[in-house]
N, CA, C and O atoms as a GROMACS GRO file, in nm:
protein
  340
    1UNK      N    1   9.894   9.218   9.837
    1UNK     CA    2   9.987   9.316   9.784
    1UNK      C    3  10.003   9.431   9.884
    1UNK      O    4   9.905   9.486   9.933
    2UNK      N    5  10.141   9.468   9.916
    2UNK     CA    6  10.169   9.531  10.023
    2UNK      C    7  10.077   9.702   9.984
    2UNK      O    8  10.003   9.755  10.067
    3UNK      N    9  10.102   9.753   9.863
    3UNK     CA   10  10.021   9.855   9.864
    3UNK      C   11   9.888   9.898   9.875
    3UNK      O   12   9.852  10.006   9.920
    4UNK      N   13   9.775   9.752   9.807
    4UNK     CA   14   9.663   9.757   9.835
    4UNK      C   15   9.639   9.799   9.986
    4UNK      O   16   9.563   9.889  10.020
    5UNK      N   17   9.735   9.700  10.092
    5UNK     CA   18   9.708   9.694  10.255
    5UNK      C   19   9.762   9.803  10.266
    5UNK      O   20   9.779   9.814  10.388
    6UNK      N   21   9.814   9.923  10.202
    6UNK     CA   22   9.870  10.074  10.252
    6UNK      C   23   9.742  10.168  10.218
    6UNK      O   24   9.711  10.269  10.280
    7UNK      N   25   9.682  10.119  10.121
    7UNK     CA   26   9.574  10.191  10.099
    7UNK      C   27   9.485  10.187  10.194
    7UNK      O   28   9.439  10.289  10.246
    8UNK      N   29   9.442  10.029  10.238
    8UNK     CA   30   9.298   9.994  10.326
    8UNK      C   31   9.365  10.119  10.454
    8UNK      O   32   9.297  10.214  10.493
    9UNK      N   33   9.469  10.098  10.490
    9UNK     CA   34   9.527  10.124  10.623
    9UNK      C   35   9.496  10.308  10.604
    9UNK      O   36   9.427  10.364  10.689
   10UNK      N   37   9.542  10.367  10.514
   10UNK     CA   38   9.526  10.485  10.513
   10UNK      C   39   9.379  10.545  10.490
   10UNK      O   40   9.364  10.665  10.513
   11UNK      N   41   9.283  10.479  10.450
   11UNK     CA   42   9.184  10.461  10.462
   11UNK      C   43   9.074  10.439  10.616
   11UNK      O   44   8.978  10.487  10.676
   12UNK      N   45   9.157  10.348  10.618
   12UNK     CA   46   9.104  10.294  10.800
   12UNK      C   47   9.110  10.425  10.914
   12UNK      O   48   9.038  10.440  11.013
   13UNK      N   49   9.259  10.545  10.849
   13UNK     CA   50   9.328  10.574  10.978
   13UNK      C   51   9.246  10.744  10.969
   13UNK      O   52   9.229  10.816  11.067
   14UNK      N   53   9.203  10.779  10.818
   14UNK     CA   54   9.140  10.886  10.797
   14UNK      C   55   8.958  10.873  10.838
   14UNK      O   56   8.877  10.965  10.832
   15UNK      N   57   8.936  10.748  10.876
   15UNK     CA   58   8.791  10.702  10.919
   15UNK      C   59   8.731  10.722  10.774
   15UNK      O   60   8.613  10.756  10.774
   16UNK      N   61   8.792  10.706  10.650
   16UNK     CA   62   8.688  10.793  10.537
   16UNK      C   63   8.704  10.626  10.384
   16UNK      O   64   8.777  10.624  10.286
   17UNK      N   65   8.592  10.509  10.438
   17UNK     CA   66   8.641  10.414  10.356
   17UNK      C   67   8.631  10.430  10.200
   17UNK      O   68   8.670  10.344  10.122
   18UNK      N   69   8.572  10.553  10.162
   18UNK     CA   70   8.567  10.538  10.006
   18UNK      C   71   8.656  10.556   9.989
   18UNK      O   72   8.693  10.502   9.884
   19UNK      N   73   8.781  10.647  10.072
   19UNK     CA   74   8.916  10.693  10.026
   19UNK      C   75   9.045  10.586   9.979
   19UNK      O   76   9.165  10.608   9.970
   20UNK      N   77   8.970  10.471   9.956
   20UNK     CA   78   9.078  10.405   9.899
   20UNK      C   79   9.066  10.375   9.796
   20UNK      O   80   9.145  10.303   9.736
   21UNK      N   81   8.971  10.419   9.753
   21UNK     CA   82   8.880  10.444   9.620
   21UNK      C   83   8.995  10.543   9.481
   21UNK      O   84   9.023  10.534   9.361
   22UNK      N   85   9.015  10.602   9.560
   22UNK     CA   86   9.093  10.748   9.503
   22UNK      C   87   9.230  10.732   9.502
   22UNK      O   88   9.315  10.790   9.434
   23UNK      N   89   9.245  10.618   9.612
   23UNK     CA   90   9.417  10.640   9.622
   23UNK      C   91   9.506  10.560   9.490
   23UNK      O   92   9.435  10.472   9.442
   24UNK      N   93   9.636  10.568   9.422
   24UNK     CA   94   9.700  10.537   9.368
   24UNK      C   95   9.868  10.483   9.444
   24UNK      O   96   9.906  10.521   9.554
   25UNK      N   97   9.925  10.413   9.376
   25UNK     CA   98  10.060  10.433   9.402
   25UNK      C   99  10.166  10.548   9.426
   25UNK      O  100  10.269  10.558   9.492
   26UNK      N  101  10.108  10.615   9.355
   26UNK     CA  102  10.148  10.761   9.300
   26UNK      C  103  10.087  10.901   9.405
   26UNK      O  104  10.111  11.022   9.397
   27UNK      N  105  10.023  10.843   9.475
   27UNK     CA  106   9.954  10.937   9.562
   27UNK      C  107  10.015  11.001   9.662
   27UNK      O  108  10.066  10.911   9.730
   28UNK      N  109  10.037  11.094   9.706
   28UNK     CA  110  10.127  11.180   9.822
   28UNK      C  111  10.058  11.186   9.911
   28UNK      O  112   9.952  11.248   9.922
   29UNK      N  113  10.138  11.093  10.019
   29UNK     CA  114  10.068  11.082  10.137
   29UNK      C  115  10.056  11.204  10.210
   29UNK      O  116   9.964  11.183  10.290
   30UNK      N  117  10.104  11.338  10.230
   30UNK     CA  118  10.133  11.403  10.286
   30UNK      C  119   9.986  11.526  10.243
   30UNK      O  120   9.894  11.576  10.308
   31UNK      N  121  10.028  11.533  10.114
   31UNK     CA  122   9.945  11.624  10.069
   31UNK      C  123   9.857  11.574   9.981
   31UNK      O  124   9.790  11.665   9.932
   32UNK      N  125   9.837  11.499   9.951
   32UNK     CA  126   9.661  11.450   9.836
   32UNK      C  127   9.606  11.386   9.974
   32UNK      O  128   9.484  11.389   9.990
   33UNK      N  129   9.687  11.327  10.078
   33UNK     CA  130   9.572  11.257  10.176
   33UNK      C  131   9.560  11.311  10.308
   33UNK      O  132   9.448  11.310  10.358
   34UNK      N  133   9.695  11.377  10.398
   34UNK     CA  134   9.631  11.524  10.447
   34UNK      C  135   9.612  11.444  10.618
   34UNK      O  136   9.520  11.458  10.700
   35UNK      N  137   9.717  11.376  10.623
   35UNK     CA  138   9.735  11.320  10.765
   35UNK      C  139   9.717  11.406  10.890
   35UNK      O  140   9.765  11.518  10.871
   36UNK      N  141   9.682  11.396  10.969
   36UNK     CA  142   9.756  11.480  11.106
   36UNK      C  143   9.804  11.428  11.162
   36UNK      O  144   9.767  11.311  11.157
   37UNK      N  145   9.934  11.457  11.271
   37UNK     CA  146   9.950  11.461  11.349
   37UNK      C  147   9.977  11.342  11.394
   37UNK      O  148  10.075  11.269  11.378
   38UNK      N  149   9.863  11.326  11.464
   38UNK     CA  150   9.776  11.178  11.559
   38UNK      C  151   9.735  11.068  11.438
   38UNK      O  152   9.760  10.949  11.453
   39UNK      N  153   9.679  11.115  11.332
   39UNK     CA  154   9.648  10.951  11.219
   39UNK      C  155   9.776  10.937  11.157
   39UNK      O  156   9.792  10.829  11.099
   40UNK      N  157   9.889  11.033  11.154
   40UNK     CA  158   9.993  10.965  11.126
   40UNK      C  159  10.062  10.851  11.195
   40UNK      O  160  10.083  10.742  11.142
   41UNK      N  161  10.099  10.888  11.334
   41UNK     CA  162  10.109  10.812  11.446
   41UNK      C  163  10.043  10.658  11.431
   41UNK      O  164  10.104  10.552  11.448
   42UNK      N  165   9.899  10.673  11.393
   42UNK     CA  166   9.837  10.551  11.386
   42UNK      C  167   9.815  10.472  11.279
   42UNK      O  168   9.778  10.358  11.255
   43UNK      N  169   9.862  10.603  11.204
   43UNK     CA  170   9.879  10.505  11.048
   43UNK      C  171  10.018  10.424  11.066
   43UNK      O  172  10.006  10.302  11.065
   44UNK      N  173  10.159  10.480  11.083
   44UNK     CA  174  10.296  10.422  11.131
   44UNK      C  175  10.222  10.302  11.254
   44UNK      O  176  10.260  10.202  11.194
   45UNK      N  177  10.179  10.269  11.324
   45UNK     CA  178  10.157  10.208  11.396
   45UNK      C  179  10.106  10.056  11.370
   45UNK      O  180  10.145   9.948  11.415
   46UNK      N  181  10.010  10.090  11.286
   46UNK     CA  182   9.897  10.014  11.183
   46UNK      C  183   9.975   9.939  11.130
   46UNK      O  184   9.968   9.820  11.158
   47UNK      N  185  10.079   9.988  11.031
   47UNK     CA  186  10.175   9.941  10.934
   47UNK      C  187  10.265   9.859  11.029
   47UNK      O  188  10.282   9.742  10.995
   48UNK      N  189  10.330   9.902  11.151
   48UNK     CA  190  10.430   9.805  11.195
   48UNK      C  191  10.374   9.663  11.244
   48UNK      O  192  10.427   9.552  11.242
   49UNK      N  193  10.200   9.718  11.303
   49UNK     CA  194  10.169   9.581  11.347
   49UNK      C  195  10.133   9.501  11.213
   49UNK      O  196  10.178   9.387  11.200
   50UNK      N  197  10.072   9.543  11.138
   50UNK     CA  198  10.012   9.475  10.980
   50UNK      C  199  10.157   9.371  10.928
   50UNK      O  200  10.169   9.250  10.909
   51UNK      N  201  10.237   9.470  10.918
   51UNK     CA  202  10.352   9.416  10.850
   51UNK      C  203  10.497   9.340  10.966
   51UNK      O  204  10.601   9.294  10.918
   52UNK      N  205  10.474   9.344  11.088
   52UNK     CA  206  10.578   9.286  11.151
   52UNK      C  207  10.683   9.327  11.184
   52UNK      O  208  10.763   9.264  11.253
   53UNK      N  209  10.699   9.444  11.137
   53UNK     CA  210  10.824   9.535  11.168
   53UNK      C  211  10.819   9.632  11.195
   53UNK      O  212  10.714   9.693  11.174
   54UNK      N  213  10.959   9.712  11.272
   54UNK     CA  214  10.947   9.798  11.337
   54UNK      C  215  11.061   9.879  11.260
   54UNK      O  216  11.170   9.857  11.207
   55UNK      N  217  10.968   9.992  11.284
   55UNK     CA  218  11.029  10.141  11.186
   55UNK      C  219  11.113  10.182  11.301
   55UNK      O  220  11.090  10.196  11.422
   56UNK      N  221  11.251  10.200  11.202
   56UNK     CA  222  11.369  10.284  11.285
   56UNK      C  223  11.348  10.419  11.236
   56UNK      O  224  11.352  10.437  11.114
   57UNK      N  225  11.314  10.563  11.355
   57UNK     CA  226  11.267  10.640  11.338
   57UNK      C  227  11.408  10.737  11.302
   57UNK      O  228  11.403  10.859  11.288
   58UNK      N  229  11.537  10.650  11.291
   58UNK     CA  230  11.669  10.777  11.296
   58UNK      C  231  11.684  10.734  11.113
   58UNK      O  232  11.770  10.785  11.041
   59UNK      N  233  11.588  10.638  11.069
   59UNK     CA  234  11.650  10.639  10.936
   59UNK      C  235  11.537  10.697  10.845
   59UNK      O  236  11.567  10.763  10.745
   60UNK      N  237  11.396  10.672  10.883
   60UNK     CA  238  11.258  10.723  10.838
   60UNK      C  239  11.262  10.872  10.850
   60UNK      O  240  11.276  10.949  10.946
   61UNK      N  241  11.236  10.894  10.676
   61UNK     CA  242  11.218  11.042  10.638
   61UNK      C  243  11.083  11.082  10.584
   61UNK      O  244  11.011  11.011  10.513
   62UNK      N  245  11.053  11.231  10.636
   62UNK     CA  246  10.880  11.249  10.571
   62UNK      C  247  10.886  11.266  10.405
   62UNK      O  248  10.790  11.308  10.340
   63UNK      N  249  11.036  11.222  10.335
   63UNK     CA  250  11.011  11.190  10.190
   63UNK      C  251  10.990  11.078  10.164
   63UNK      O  252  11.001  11.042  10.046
   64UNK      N  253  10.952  10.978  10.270
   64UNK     CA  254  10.887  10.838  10.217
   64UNK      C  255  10.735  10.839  10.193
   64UNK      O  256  10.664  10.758  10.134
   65UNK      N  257  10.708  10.954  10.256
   65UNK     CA  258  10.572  10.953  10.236
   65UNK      C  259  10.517  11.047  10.126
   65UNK      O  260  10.409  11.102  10.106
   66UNK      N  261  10.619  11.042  10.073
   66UNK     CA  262  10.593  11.162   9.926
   66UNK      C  263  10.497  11.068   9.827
   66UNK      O  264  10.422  11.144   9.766
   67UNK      N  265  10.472  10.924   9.790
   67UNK     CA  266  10.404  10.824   9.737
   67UNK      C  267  10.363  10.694   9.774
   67UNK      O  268  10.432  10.632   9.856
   68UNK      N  269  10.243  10.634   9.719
   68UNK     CA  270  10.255  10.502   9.825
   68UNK      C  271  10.347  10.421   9.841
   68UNK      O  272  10.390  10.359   9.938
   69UNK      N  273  10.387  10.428   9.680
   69UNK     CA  274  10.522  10.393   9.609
   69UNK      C  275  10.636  10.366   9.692
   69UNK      O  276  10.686  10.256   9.716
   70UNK      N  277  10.679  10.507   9.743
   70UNK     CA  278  10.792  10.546   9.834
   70UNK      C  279  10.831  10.473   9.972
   70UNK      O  280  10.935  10.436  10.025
   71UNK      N  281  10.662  10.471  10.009
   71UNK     CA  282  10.667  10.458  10.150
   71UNK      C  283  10.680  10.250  10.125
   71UNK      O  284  10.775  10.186  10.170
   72UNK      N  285  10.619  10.216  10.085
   72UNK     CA  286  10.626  10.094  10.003
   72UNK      C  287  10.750  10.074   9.979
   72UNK      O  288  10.782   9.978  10.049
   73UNK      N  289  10.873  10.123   9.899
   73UNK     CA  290  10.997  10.089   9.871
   73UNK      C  291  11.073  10.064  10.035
   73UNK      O  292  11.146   9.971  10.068
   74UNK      N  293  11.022  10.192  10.127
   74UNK     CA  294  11.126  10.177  10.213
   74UNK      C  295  11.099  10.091  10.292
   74UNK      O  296  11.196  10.050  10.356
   75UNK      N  297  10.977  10.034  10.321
   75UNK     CA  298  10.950   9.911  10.418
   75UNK      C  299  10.987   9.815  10.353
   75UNK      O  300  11.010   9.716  10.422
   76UNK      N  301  10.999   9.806  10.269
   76UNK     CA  302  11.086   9.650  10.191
   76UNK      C  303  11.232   9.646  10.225
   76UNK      O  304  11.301   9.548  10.250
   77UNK      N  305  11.281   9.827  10.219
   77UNK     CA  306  11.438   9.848  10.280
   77UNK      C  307  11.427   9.790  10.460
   77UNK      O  308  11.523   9.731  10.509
   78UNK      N  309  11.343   9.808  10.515
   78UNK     CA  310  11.359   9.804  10.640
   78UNK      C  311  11.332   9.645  10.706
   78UNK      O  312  11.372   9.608  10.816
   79UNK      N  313  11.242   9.550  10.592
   79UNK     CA  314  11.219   9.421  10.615
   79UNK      C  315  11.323   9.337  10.582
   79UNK      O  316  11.346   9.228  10.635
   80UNK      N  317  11.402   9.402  10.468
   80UNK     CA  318  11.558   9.361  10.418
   80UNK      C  319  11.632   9.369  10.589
   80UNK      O  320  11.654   9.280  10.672
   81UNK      N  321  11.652   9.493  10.590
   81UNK     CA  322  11.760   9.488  10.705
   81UNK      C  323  11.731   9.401  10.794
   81UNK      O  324  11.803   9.304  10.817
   82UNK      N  325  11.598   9.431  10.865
   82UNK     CA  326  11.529   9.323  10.948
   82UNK      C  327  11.569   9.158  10.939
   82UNK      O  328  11.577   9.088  11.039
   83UNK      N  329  11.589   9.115  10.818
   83UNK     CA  330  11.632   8.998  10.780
   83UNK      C  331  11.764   8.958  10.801
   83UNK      O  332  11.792   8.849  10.850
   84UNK      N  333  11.854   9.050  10.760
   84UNK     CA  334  11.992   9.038  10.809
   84UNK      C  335  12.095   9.059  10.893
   84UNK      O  336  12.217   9.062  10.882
   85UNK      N  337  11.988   9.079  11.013
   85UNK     CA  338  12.038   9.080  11.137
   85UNK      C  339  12.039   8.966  11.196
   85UNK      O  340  12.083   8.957  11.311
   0.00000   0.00000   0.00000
């Protein structure tokens, strides 16, 4: 399930493994989990190699990362497009 593997990953990228413990669908990546910078970078990174695709950065907004939910909806938008090219 694509969100469980958003969890491990955000987990992996904060070095902190109980934290997937805590996480929900519903969880704001931004502010309940408190990225910087640089683990954002490697969290986006994580995800393109995990999942096979590559994030177009002129359409990716920091309101996808408002839930896991969110960020989850739009990589399904972006594996769609991916497909119909």
């Amino acid at each position: 399930m694509m969100h469980q593997t958003i969890m491990n990953l955000l987990s992996e990228v904060k070095g902190t493994p109980e934290l997937v413990h805590q996480l929900t669908p519903e969880t704001d990546m931004i502010n309940e989990v408190g990225l910087d910078s640089l683990q954002m970078i490697n969290f986006i990174l994580a995800v393109e190699t995990t999942f096979d695709l590559q994030i177009d950065y002129e359409e990716f907004d920091m309101a996808h990362l408002s839930s896991i939910n969110q960020f989850v909806d739009f990589l399904h938008s972006v594996k769609e497009k991916a497909g119909s090219l």
